[in-house]
ZAZAFI-961986 format. One record per atom (N, C-alpha, C, CB): residue number from 1; residue in one letter; atom name; y, z, x. Coordinates in pm, 1 decimal, padded with zeros to 6 digits, always signed. Glycine has a CB too. Layout:
<sites>
+-----+------+------+----------+----------+----------+
:  nr : rest : atom :       py :       pz :       px :
+-----+------+------+----------+----------+----------+
: NUM :    A :   CA :        Y :        Z :        X :
...
+-----+------+------+----------+----------+----------+
</sites>
This chain:
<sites>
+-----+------+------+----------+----------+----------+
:  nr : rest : atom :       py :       pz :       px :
+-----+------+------+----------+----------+----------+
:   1 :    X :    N : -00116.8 : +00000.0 : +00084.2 :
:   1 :    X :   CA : +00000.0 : +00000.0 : +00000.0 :
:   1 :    X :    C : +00124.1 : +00000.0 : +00089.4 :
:   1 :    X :   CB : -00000.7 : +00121.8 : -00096.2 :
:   2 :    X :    N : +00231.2 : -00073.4 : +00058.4 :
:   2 :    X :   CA : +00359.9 : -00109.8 : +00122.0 :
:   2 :    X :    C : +00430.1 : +00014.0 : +00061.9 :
:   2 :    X :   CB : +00428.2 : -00268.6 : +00082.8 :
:   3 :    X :    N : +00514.5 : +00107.6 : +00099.7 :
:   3 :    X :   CA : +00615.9 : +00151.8 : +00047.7 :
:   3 :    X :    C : +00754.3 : +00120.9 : +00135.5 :
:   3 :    X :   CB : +00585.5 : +00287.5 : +00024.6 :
:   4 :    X :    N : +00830.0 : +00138.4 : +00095.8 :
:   4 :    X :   CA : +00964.2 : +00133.5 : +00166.4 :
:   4 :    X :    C : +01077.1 : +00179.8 : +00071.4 :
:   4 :    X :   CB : +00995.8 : -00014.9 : +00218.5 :
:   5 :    X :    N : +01184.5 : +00232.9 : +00122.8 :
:   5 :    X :   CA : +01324.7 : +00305.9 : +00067.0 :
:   5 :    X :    C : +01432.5 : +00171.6 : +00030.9 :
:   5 :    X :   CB : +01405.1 : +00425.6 : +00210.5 :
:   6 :    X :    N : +01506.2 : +00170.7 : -00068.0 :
:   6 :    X :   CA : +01587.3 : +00115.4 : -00092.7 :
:   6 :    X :    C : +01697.4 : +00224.0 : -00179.0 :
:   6 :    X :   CB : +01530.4 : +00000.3 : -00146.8 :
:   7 :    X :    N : +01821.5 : +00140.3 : -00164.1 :
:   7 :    X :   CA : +01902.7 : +00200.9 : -00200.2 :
:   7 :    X :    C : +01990.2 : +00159.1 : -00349.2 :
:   7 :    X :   CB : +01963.0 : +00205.7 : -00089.4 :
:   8 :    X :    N : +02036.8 : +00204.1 : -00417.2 :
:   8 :    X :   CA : +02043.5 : +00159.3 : -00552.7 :
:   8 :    X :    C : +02203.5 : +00125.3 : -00543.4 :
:   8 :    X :   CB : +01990.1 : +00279.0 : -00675.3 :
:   9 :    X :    N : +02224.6 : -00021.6 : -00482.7 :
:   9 :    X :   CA : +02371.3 : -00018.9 : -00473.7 :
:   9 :    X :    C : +02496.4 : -00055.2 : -00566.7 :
:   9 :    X :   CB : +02386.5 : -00083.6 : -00385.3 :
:  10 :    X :    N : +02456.4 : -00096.4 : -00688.2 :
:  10 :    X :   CA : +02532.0 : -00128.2 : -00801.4 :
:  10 :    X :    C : +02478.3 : -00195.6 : -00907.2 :
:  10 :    X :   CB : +02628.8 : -00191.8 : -00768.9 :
:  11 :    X :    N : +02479.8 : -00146.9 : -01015.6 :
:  11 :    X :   CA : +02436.7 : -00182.8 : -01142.5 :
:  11 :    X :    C : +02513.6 : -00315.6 : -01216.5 :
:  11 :    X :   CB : +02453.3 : -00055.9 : -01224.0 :
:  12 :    X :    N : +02445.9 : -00426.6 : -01283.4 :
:  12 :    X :   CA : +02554.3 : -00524.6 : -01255.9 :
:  12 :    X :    C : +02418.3 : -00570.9 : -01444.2 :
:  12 :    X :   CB : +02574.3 : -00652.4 : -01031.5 :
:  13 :    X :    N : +02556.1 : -00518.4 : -01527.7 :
:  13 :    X :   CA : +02502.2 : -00550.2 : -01682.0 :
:  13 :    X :    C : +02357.6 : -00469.0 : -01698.1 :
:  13 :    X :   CB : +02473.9 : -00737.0 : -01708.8 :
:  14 :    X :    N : +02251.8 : -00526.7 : -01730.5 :
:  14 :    X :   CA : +02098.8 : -00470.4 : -01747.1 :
:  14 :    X :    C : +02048.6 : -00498.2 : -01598.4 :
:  14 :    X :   CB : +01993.0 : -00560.9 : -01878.1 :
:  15 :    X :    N : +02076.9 : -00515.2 : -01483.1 :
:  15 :    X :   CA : +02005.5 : -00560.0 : -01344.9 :
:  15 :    X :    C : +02039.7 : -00439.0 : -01273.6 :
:  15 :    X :   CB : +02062.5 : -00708.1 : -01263.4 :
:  16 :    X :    N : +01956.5 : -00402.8 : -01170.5 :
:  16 :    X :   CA : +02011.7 : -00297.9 : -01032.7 :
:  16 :    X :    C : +02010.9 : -00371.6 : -00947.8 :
:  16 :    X :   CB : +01932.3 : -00170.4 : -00977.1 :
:  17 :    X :    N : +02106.1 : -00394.0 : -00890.7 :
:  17 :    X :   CA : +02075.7 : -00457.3 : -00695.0 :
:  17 :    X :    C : +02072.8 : -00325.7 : -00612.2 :
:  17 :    X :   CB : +02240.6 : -00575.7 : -00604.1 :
:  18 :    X :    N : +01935.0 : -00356.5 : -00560.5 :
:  18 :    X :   CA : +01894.3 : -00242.3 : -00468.4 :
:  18 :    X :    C : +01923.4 : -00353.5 : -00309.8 :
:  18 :    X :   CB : +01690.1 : -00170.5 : -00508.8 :
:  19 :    X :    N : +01950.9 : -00228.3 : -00228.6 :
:  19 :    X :   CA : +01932.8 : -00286.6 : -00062.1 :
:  19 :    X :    C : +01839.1 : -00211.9 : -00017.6 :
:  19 :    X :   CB : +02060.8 : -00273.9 : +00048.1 :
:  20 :    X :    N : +01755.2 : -00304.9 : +00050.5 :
:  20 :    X :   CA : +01654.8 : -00239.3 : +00187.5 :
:  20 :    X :    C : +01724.4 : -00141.0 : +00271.2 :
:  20 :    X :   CB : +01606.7 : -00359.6 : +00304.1 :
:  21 :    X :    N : +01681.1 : -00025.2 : +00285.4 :
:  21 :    X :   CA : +01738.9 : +00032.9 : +00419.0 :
:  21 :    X :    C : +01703.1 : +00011.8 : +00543.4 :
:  21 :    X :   CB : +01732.4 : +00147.1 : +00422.6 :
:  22 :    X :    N : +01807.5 : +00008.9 : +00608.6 :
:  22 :    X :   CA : +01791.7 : -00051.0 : +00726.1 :
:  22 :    X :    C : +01786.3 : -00164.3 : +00775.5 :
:  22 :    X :   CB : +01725.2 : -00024.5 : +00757.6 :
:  23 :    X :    N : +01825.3 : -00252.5 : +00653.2 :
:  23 :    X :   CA : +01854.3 : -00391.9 : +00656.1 :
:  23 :    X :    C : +01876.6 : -00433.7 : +00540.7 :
:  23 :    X :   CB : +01764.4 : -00468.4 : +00709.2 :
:  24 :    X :    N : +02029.6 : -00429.5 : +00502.8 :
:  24 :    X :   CA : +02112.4 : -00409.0 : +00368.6 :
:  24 :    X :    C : +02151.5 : -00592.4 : +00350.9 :
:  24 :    X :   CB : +02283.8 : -00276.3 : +00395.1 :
:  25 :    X :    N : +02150.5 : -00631.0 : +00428.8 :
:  25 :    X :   CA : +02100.9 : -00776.3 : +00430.3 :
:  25 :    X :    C : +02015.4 : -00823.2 : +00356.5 :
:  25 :    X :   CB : +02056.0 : -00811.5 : +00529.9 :
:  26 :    X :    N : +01910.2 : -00744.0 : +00301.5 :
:  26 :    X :   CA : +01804.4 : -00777.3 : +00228.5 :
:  26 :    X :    C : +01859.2 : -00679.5 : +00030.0 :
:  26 :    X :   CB : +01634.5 : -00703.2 : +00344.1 :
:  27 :    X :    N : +01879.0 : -00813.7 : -00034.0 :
:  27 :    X :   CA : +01880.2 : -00768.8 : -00113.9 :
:  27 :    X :    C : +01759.0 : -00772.6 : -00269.8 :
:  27 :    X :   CB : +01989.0 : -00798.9 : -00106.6 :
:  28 :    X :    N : +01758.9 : -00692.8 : -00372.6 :
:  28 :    X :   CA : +01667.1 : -00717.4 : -00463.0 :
:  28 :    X :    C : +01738.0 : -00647.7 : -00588.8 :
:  28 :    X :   CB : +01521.9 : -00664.3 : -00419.2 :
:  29 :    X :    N : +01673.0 : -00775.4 : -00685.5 :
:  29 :    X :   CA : +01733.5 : -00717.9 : -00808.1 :
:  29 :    X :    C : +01626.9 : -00728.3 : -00898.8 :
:  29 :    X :   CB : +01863.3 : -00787.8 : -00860.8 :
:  30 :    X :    N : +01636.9 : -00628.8 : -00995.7 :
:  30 :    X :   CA : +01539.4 : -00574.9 : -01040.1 :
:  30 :    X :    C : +01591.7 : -00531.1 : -01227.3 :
:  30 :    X :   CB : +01503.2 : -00448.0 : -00922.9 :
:  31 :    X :    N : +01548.3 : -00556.6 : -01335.1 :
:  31 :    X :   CA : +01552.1 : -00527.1 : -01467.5 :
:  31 :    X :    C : +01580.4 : -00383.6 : -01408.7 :
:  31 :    X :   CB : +01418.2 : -00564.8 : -01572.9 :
:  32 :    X :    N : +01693.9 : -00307.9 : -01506.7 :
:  32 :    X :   CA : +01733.2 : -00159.9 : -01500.1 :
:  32 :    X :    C : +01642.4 : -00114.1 : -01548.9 :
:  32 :    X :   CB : +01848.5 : -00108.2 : -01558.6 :
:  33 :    X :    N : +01569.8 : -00142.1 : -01687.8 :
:  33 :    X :   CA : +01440.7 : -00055.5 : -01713.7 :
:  33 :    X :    C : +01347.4 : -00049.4 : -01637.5 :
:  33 :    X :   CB : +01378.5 : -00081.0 : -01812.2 :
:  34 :    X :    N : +01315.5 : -00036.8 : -01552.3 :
:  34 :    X :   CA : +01216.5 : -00081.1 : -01424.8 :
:  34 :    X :    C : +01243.7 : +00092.2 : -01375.9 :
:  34 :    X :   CB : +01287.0 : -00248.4 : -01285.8 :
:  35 :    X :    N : +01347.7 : +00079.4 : -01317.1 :
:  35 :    X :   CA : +01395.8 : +00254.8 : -01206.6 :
:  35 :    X :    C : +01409.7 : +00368.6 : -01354.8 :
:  35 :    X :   CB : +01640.3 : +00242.5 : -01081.4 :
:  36 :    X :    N : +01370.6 : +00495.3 : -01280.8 :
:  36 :    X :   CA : +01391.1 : +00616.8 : -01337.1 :
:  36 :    X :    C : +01510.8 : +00592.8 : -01452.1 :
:  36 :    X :   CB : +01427.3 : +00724.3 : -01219.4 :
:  37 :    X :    N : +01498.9 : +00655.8 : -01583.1 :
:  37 :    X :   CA : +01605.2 : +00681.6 : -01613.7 :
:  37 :    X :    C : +01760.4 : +00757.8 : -01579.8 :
:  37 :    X :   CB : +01562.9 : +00703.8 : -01673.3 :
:  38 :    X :    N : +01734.0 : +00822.6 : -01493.7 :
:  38 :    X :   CA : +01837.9 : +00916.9 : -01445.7 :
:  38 :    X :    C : +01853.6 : +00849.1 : -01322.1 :
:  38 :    X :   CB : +01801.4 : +01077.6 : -01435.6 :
:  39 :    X :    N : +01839.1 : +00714.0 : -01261.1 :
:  39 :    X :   CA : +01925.5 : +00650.4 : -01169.0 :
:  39 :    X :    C : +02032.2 : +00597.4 : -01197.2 :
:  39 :    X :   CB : +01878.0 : +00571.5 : -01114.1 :
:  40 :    X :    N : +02145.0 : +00588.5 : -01086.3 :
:  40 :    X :   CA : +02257.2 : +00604.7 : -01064.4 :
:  40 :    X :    C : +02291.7 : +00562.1 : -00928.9 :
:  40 :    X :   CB : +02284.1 : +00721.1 : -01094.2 :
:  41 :    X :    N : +02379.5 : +00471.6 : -00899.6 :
:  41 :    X :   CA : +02433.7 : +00376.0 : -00794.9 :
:  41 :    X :    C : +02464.0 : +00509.7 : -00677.5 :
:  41 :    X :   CB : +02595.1 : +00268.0 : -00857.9 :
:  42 :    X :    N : +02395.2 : +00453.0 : -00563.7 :
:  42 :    X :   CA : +02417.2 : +00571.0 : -00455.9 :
:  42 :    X :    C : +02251.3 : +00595.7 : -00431.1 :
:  42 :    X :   CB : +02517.8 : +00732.1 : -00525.2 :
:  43 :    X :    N : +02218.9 : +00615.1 : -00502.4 :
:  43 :    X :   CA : +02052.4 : +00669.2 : -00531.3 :
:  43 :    X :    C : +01985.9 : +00607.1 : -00403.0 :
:  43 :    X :   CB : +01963.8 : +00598.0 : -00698.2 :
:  44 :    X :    N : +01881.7 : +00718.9 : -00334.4 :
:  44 :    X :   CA : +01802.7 : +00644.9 : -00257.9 :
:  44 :    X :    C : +01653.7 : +00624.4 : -00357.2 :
:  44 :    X :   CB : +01786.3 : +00726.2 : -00105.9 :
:  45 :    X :    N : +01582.7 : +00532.1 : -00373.0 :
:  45 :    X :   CA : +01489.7 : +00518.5 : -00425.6 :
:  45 :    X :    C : +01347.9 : +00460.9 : -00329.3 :
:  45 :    X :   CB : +01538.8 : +00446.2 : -00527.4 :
:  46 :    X :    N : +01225.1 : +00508.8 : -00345.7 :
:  46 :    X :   CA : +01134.6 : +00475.3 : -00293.9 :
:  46 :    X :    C : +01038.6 : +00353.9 : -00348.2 :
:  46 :    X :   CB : +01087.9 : +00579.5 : -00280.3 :
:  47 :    X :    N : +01022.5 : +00247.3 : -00328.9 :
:  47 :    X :   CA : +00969.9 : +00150.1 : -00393.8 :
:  47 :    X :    C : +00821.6 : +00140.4 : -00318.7 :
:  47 :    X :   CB : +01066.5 : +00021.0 : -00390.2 :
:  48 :    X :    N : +00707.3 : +00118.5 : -00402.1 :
:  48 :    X :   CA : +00582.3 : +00093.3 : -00372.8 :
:  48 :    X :    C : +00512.9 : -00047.4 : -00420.8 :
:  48 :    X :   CB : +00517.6 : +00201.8 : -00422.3 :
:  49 :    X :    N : +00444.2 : -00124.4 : -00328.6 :
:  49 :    X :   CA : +00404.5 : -00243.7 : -00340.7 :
:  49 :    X :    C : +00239.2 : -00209.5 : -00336.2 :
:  49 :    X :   CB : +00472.1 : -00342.6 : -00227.0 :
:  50 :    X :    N : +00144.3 : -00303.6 : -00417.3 :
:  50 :    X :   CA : +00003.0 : -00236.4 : -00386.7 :
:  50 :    X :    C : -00066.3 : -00362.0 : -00424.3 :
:  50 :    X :   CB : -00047.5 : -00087.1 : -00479.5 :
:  51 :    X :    N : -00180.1 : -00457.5 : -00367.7 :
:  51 :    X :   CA : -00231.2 : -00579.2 : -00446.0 :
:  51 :    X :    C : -00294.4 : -00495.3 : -00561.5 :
:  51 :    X :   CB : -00346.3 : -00688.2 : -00358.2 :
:  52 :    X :    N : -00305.4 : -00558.0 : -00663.1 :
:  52 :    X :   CA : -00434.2 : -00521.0 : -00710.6 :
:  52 :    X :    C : -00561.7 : -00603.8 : -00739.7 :
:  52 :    X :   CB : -00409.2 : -00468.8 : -00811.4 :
:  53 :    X :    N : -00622.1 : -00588.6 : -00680.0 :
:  53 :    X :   CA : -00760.0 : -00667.4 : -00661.0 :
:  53 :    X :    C : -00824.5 : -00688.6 : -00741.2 :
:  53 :    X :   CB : -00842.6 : -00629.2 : -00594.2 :
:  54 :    X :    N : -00868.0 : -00617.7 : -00827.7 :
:  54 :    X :   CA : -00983.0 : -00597.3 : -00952.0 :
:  54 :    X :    C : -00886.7 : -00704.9 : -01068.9 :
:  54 :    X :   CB : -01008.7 : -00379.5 : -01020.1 :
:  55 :    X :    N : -00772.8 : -00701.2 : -01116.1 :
:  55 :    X :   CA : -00662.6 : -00777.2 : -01197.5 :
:  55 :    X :    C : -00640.4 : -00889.5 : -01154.3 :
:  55 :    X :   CB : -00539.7 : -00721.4 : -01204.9 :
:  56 :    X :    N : -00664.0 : -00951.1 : -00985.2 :
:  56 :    X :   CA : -00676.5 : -01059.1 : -00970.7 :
:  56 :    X :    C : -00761.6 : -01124.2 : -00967.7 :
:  56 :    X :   CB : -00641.2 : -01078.2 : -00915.1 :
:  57 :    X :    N : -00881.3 : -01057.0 : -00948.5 :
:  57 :    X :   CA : -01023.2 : -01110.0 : -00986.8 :
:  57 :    X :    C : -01022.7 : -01175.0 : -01155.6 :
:  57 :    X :   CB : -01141.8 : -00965.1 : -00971.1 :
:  58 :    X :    N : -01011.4 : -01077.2 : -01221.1 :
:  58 :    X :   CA : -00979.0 : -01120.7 : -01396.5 :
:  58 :    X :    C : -00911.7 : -01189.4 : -01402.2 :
:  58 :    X :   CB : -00928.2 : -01040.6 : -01497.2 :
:  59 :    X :    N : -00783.7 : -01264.4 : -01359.1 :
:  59 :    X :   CA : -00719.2 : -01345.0 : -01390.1 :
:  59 :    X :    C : -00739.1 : -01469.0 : -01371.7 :
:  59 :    X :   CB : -00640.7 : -01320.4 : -01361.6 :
:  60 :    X :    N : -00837.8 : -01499.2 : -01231.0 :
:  60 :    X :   CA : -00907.5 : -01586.6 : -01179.6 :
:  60 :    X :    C : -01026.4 : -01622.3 : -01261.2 :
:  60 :    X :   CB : -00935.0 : -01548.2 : -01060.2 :
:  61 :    X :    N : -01066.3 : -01553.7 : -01334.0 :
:  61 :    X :   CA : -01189.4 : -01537.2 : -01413.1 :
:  61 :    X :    C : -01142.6 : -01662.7 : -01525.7 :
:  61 :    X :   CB : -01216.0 : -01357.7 : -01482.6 :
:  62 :    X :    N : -01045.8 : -01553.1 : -01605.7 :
:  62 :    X :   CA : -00972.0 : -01594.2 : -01711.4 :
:  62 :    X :    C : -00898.9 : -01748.9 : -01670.9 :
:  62 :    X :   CB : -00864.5 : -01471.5 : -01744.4 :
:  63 :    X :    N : -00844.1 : -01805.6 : -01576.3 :
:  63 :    X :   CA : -00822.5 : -01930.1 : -01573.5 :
:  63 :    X :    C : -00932.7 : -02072.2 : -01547.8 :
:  63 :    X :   CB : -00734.4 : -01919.0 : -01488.0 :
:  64 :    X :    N : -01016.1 : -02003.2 : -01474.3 :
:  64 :    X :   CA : -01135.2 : -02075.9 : -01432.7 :
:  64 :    X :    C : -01212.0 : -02098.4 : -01587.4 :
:  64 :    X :   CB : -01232.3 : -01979.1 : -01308.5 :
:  65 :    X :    N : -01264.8 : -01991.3 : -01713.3 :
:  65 :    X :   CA : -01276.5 : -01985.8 : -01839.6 :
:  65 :    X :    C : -01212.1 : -02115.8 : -01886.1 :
:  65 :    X :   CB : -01220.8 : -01861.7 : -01892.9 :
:  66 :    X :    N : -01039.0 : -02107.5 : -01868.6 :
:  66 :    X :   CA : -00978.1 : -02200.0 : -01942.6 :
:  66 :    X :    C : -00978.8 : -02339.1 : -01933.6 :
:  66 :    X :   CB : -00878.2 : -02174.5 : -01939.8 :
:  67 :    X :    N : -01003.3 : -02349.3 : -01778.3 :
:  67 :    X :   CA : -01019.0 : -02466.0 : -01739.3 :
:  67 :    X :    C : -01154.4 : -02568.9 : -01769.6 :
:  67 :    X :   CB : -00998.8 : -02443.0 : -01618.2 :
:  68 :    X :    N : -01254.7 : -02429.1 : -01783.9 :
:  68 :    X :   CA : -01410.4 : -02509.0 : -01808.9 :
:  68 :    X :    C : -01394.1 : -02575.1 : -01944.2 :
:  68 :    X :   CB : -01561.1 : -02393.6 : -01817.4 :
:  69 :    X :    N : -01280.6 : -02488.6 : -02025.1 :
:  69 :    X :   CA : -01296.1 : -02466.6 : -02156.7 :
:  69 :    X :    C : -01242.8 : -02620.7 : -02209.2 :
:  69 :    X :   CB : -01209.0 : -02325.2 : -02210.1 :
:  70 :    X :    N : -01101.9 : -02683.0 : -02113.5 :
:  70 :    X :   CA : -01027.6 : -02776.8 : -02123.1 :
:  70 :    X :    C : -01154.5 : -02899.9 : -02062.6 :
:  70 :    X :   CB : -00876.8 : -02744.4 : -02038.6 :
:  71 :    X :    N : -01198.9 : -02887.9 : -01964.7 :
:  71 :    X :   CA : -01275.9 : -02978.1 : -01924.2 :
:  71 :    X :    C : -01434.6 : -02997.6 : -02021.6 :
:  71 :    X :   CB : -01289.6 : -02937.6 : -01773.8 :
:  72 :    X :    N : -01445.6 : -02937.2 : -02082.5 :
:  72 :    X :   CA : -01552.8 : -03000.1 : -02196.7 :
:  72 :    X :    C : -01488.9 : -03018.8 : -02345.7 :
:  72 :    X :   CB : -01690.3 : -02890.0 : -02216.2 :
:  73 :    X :    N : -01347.7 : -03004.6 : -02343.3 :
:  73 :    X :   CA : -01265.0 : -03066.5 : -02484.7 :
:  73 :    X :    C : -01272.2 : -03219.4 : -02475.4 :
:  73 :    X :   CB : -01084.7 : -03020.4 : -02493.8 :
:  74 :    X :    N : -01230.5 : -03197.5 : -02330.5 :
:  74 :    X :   CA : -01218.4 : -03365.6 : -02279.9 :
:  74 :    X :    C : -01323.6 : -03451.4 : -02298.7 :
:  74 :    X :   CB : -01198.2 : -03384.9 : -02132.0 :
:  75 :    X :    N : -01441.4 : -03403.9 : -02199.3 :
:  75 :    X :   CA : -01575.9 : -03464.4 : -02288.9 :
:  75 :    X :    C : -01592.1 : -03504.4 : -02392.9 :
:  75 :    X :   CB : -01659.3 : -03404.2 : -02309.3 :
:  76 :    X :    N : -01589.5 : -03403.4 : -02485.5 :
:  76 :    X :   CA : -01622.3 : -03476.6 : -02608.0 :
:  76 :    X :    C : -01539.6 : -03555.4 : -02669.2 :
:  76 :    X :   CB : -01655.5 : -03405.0 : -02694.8 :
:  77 :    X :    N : -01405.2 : -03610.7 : -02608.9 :
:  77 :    X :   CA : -01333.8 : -03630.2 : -02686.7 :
:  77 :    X :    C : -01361.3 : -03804.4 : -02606.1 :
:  77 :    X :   CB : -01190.4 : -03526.0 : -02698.8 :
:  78 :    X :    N : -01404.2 : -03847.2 : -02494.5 :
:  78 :    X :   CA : -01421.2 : -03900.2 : -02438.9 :
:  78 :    X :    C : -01514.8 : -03992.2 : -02579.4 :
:  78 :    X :   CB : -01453.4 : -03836.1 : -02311.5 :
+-----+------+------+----------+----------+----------+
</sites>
């Protein structure tokens, strides 16, 4: 899992632009419903990144499904 600190540098309508610390150069914006309710511009916030493996397996599942599903419509339609 990735974590890293960002900083919550101004609220701009429903968006937060957060900066990387330590390289404020790097910016990210993010839906306000996303962060704590009780954030507030200034805020240091901790952000966590994580694959999830098992959800990408299923999704792969689920498109491969769709595709078999599209490729014997075709058939018969052939």
């Amino acid at each position: 899992m990735e974590t890293f600190k960002v900083t919550l540098d101004r609220i701009e309508g429903c968006t937060a632009v957060l900066l990387l610390r330590g390289d404020e150069s790097i910016k990210i914006d993010v839906p306000l419903f996303l962060l704590p309710q009780e954030s507030k511009e200034g805020d240091i916030l901790n952000i966590s990144i994580e694959r999830d493996v098992q959800e990408t397996e299923a999704a792969k599942e689920r498109v491969s499904a769709l595709l078999e599903k599209l490729k014997n419509k075709n058939k018969g339609a052939e």
